[in-house]
N, CA and C atoms as a LAMMPS dump frame, in Angstrom:
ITEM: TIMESTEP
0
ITEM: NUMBER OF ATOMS
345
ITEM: BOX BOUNDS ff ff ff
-5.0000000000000000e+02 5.0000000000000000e+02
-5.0000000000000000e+02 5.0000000000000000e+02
-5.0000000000000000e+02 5.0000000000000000e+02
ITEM: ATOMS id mol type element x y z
1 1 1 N 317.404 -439.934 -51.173
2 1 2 C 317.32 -441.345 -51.488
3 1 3 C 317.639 -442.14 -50.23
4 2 1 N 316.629 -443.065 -49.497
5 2 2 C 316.809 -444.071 -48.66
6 2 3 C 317.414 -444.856 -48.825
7 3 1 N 317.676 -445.876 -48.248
8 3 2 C 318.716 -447.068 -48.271
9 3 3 C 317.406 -448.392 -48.859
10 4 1 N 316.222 -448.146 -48.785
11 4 2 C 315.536 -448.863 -49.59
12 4 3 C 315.512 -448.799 -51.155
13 5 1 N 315.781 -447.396 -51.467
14 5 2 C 315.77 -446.756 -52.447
15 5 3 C 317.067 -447.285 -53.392
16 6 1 N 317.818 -447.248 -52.586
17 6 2 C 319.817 -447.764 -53.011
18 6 3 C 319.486 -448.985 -53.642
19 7 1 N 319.326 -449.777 -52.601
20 7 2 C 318.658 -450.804 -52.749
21 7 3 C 318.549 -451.678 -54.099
22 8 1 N 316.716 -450.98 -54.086
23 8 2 C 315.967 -450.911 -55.703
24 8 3 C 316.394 -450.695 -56.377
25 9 1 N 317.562 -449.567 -56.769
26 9 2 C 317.862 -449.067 -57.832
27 9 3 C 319.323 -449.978 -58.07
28 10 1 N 319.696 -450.622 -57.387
29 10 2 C 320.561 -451.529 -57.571
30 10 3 C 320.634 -452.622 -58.259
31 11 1 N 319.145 -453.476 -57.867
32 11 2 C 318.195 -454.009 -58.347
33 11 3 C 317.982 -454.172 -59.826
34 12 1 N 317.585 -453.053 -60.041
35 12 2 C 316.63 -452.47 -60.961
36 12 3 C 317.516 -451.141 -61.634
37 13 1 N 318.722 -451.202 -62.372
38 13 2 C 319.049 -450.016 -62.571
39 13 3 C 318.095 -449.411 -63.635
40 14 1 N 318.323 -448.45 -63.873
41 14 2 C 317.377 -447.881 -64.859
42 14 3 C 318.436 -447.9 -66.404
43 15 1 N 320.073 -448.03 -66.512
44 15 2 C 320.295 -448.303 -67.221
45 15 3 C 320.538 -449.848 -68.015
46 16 1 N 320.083 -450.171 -67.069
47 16 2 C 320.128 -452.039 -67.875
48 16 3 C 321.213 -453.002 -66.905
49 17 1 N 322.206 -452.159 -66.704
50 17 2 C 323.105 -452.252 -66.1
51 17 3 C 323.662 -452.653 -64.436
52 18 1 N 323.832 -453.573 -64.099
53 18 2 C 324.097 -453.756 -62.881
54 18 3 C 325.13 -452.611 -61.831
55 19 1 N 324.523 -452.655 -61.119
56 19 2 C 325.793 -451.662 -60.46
57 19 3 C 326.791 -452.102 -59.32
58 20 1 N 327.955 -451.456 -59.413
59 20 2 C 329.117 -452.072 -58.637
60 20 3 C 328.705 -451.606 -56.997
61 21 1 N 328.665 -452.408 -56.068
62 21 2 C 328.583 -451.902 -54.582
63 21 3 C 329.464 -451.999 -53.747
64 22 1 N 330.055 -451.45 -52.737
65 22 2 C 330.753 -450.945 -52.032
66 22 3 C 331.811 -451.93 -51.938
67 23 1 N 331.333 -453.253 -51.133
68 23 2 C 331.73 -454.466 -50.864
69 23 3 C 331.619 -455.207 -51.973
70 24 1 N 333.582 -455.366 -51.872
71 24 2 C 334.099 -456.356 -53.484
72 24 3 C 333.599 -455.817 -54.623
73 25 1 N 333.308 -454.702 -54.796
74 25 2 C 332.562 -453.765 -56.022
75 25 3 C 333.643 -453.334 -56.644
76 26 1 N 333.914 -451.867 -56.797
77 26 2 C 334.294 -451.455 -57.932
78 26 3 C 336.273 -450.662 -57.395
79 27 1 N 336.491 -451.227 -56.192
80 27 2 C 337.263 -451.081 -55.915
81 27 3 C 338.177 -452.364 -55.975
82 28 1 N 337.47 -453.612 -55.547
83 28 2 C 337.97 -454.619 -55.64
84 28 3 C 339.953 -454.916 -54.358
85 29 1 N 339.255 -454.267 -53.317
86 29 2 C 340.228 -454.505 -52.223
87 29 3 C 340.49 -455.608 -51.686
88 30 1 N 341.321 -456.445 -51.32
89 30 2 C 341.126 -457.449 -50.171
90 30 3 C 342.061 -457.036 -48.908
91 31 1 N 341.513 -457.918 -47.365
92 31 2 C 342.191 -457.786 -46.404
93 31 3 C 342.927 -458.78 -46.407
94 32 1 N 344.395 -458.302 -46.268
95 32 2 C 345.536 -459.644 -46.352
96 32 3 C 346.382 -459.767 -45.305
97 33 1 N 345.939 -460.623 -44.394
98 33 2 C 346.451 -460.505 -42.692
99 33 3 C 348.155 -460.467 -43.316
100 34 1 N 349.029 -459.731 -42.617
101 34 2 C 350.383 -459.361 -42.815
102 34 3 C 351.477 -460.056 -41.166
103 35 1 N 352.258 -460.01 -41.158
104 35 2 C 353.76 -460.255 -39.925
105 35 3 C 354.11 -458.887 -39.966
106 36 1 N 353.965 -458.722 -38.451
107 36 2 C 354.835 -457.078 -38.251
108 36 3 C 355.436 -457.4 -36.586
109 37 1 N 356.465 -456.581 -36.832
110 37 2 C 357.782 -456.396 -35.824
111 37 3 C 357.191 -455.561 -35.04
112 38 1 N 357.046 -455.505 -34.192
113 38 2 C 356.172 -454.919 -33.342
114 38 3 C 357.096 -454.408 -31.951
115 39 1 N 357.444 -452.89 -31.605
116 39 2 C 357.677 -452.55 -30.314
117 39 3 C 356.735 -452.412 -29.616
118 40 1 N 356.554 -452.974 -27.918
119 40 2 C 355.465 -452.391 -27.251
120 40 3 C 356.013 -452.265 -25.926
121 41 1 N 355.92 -450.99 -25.389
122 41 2 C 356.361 -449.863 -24.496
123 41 3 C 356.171 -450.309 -23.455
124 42 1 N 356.647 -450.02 -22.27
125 42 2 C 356.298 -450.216 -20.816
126 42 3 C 354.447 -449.383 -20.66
127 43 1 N 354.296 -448.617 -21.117
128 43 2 C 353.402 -447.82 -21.44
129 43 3 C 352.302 -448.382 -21.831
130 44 1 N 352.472 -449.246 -22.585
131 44 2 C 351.498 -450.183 -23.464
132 44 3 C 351.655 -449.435 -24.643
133 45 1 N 351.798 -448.65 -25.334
134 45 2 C 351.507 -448.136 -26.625
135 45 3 C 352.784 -449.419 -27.651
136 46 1 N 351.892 -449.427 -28.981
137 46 2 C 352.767 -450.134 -29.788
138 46 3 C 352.602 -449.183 -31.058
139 47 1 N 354.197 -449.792 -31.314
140 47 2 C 355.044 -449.213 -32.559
141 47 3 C 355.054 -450.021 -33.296
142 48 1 N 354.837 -450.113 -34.938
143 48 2 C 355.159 -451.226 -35.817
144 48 3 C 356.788 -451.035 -36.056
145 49 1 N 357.761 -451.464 -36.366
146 49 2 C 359.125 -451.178 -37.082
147 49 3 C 359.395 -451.964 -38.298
148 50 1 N 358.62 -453.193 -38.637
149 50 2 C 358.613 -453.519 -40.076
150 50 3 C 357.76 -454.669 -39.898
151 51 1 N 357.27 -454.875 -41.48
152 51 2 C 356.463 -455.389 -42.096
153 51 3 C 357.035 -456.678 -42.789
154 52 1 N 356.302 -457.636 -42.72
155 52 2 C 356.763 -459.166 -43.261
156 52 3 C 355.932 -459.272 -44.384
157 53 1 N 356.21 -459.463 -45.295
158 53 2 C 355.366 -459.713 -46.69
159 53 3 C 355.642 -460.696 -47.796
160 54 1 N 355.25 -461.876 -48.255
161 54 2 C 355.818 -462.668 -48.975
162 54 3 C 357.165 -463.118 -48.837
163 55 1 N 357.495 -463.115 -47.544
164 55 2 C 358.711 -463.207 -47.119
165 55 3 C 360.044 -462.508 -47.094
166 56 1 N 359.69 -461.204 -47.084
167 56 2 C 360.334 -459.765 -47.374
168 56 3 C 359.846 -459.513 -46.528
169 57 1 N 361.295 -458.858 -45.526
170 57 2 C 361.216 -458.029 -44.918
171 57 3 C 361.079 -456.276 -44.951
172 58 1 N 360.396 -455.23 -44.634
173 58 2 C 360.348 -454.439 -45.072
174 58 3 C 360.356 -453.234 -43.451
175 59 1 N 361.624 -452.577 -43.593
176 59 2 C 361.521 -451.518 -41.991
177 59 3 C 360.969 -450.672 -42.521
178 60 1 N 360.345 -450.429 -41.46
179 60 2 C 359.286 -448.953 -41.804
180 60 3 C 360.032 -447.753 -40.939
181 61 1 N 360.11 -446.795 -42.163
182 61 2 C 361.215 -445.373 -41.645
183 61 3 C 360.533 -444.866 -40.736
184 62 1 N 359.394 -444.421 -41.265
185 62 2 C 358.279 -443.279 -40.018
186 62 3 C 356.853 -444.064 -39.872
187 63 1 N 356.653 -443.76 -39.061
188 63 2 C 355.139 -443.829 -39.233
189 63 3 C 354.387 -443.305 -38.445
190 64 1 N 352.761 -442.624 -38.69
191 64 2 C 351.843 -441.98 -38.016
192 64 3 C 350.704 -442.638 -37.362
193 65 1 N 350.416 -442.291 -36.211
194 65 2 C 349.141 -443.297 -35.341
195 65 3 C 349.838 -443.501 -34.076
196 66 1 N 349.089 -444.447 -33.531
197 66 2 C 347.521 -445.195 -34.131
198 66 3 C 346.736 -443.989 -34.205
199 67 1 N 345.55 -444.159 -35.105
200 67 2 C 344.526 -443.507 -35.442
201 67 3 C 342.992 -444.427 -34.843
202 68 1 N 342.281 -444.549 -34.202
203 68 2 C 340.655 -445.453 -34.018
204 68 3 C 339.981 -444.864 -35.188
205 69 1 N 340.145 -445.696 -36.609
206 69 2 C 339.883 -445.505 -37.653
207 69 3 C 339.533 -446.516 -38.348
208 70 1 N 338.585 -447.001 -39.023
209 70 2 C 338.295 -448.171 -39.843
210 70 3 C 339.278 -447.924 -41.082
211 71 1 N 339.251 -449.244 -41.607
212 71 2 C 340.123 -449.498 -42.942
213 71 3 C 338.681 -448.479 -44.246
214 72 1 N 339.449 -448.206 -45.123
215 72 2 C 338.882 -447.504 -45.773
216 72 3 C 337.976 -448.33 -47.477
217 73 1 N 338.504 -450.051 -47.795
218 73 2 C 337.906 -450.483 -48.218
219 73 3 C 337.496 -451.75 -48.142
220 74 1 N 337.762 -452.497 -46.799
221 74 2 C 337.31 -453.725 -46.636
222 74 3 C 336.422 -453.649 -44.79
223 75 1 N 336.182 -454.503 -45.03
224 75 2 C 334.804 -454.496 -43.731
225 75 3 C 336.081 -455.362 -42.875
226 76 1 N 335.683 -454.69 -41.282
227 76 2 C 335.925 -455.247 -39.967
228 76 3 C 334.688 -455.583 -39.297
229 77 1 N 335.133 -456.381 -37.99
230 77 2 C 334.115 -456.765 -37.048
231 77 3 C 334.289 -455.998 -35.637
232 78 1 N 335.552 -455.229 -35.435
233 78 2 C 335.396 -454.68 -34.477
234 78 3 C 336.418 -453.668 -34.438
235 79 1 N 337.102 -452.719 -33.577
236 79 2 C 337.725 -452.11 -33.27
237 79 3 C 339.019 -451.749 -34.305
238 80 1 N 339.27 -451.316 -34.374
239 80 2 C 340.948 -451.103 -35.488
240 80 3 C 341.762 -449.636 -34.923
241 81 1 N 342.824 -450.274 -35.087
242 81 2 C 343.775 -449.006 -35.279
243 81 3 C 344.536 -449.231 -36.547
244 82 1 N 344.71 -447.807 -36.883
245 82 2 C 345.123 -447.513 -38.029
246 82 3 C 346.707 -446.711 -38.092
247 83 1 N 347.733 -447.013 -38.784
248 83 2 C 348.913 -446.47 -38.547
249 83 3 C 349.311 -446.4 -40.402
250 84 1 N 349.676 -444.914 -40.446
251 84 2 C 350.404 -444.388 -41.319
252 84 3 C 351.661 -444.844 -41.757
253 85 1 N 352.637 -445.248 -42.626
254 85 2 C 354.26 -444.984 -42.3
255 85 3 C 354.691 -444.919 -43.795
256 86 1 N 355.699 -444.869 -43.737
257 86 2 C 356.514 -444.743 -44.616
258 86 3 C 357.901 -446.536 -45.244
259 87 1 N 357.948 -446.281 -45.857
260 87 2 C 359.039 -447.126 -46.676
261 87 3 C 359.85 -447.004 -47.894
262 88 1 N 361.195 -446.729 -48.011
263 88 2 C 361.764 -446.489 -48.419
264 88 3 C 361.228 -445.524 -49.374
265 89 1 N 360.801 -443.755 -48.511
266 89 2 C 359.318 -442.965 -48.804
267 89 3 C 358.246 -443.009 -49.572
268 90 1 N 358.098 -444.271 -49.568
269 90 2 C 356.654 -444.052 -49.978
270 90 3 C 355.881 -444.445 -48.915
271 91 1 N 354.147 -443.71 -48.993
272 91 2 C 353.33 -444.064 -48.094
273 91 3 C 352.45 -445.149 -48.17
274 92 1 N 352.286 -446.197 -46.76
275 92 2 C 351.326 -446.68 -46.775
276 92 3 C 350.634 -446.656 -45.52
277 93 1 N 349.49 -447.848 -45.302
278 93 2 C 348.601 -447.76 -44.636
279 93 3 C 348.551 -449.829 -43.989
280 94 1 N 348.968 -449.382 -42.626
281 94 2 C 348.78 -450.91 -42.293
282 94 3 C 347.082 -450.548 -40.875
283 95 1 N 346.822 -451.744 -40.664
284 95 2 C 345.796 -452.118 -39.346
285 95 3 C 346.14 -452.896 -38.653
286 96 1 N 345.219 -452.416 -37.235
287 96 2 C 345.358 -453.592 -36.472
288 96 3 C 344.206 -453.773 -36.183
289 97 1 N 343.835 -454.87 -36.347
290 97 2 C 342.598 -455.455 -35.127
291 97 3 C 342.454 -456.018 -33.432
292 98 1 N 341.823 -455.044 -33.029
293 98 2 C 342.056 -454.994 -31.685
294 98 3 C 341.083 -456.279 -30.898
295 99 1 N 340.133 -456.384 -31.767
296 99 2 C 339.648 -457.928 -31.176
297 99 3 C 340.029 -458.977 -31.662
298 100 1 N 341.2 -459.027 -32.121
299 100 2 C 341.697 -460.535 -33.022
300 100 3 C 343.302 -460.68 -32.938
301 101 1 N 343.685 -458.989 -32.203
302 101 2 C 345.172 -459.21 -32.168
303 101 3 C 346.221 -459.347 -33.188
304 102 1 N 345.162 -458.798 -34.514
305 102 2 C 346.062 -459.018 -36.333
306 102 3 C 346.277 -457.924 -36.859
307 103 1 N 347.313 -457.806 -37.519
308 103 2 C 347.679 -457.056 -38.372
309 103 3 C 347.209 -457.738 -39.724
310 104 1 N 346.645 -456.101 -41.001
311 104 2 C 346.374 -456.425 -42.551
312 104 3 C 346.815 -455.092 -42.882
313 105 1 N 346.599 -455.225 -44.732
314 105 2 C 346.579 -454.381 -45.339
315 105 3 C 345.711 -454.36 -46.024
316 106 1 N 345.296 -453.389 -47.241
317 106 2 C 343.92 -453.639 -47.769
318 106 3 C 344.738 -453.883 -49.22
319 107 1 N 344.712 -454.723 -49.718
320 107 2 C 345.337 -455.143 -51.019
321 107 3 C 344.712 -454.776 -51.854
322 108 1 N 345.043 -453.635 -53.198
323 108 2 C 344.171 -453.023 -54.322
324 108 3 C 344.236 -454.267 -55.463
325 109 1 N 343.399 -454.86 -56.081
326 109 2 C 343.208 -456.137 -57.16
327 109 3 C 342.174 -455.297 -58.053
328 110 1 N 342.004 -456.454 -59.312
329 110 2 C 341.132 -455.667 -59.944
330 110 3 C 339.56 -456.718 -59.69
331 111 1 N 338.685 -455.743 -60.173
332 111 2 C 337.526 -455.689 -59.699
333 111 3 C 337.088 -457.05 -60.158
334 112 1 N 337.307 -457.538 -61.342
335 112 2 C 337.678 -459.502 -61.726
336 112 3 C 338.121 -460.328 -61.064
337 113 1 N 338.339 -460.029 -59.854
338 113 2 C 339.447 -460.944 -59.214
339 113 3 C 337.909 -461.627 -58.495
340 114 1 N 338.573 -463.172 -58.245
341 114 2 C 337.521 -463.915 -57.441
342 114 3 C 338.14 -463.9 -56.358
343 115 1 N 336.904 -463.805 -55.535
344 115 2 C 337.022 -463.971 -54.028
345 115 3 C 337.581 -465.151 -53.348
């Protein structure tokens, strides 16, 4: 199946039915630029050490990266790094955008939610 094909059948499902697509579909993610504490090395490499969120502060115990990895459900325009970590153990997943100089997260909502 081509991407013309995707397409059409998107279109045109064969069950009556519209179908959910990638973007704002059936995952229903948003990117929610975030405040992060940021170490950066003589080296240049940067470390996040915590996360600003609704006005909560949040230190991050561990974390893994950077990774040159896109976010896994919202669209970028350019470059990203991706860093693993931890908080009070549980895992998450923050970004950076390397042509905009921002930190996000990909916020899970439900698929109702308006844009």
């Amino acid at each position: 199946m081509g991407w013309k094909d995707m397409y059409d059948e998107d279109k045109n499902p064969e069950s009556g039915k519209k179908k959910e697509s990638f973007m704002g579909g059936k995952w229903g993610y948003t990117k929610v630029y975030i405040d992060v504490i940021v170490l950066v090395r003589a080296n240049g490499k940067i470390r996040p050490l915590a996360l600003i969120w609704d006005d909560a502060k949040y230190n991050i115990d561990k974390f893994e990266g950077p990774f040159q990895r896109p976010p896994q459900y919202v669209w970028v325009t350019g470059p990203t790094l991706r860093f693993g970590f931890y908080i009070n153990g549980k895992k998450s997943t923050v970004y950076y955008e390397e042509n905009t100089g921002r930190w996000f997260v990909e916020k899970p909502g439900s698929k109702f939610d308006k844009p």
